[in-house]
C-alpha positions in Angstrom: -0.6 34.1 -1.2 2.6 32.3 -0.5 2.7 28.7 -1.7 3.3 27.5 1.5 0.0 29.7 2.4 -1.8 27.7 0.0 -0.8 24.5 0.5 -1.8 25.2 4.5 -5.3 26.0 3.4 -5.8 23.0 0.9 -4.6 20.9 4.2 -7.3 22.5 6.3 -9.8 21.2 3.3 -9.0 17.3 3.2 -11.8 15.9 4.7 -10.6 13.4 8.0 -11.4 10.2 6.1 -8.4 10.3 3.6 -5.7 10.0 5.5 -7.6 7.1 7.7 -7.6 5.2 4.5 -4.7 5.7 3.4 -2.9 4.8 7.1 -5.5 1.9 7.2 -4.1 0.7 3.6 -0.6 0.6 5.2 -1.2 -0.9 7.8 -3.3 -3.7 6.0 0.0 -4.1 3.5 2.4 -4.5 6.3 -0.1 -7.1 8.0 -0.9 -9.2 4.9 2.1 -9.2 3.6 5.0 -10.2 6.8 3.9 -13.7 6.3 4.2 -14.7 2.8 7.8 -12.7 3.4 8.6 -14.7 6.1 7.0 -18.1 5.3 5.3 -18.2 1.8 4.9 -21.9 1.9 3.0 -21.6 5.8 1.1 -18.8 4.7 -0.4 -20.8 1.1 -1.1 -23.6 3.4 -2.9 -21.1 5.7 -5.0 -19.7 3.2 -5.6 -23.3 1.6 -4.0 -23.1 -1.8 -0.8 -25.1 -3.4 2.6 -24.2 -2.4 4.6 -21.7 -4.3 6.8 -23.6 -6.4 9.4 -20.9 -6.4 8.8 -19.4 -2.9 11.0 -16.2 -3.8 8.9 -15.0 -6.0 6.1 -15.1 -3.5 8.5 -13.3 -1.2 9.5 -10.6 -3.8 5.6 -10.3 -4.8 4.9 -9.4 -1.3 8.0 -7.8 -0.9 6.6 -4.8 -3.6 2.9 -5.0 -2.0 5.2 -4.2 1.6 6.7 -1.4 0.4 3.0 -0.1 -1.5 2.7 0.0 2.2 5.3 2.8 3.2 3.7 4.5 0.2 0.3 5.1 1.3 2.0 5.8 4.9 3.7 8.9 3.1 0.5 9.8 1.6 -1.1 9.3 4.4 0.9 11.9 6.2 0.9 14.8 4.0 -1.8 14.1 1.4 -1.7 17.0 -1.0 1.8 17.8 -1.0 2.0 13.8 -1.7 -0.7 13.9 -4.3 1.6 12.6 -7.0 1.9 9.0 -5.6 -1.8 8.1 -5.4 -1.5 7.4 -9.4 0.7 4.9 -8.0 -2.0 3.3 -5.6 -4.3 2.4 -8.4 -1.8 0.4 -10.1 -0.7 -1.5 -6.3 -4.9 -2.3 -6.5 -5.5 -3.3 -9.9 -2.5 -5.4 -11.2 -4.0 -8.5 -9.5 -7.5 -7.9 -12.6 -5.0 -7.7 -15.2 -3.6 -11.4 -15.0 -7.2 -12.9 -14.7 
């Protein structure tokens, strides 16, 4: 078989599930994160906690979690030719356990 061959078969194989999370996981990104990018001080206040006292790096914090966004978008689309990037995803999830 042709690579191509084989990489439409594994397509057919990814169950229908995957790439709902992985579009639901950008879409959750881009909607959590526009309003700490636009307004980090509104969107503390919304949630209840202390202003940032350097509101960029709120913005540039949510800036990366945005663009985590477009990732799982891409993986989203084409899951096992973008297999590569989900190592990626874990790290997007987990950095917020490390600091604790």
């Amino acid at each position: 078989m042709t690579p191509q061959r084989i990489v439409a078969a594994e397509r057919r194989d990814i169950p229908g599930w995957i790439p709902k999370l992985f579009y639901a996981s950008a879409i959750l990104n881009w909607v959590v994160t526009i309003g700490t990018i636009i307004d980090p001080v509104g969107s503390s206040a919304l949630f209840g906690i202390a202003p940032p006292n350097y509101p960029f790096m709120a913005r540039a914090w949510a800036g990366m979690a945005f663009l985590f966004g477009f990732m799982f978008f891409e993986i989203a689309r084409d899951p096992i030719r973008k297999r590569a990037m989900i190592r990626y995803m874990r790290g997007s999830r987990n950095s917020s356990r490390r600091s604790r």
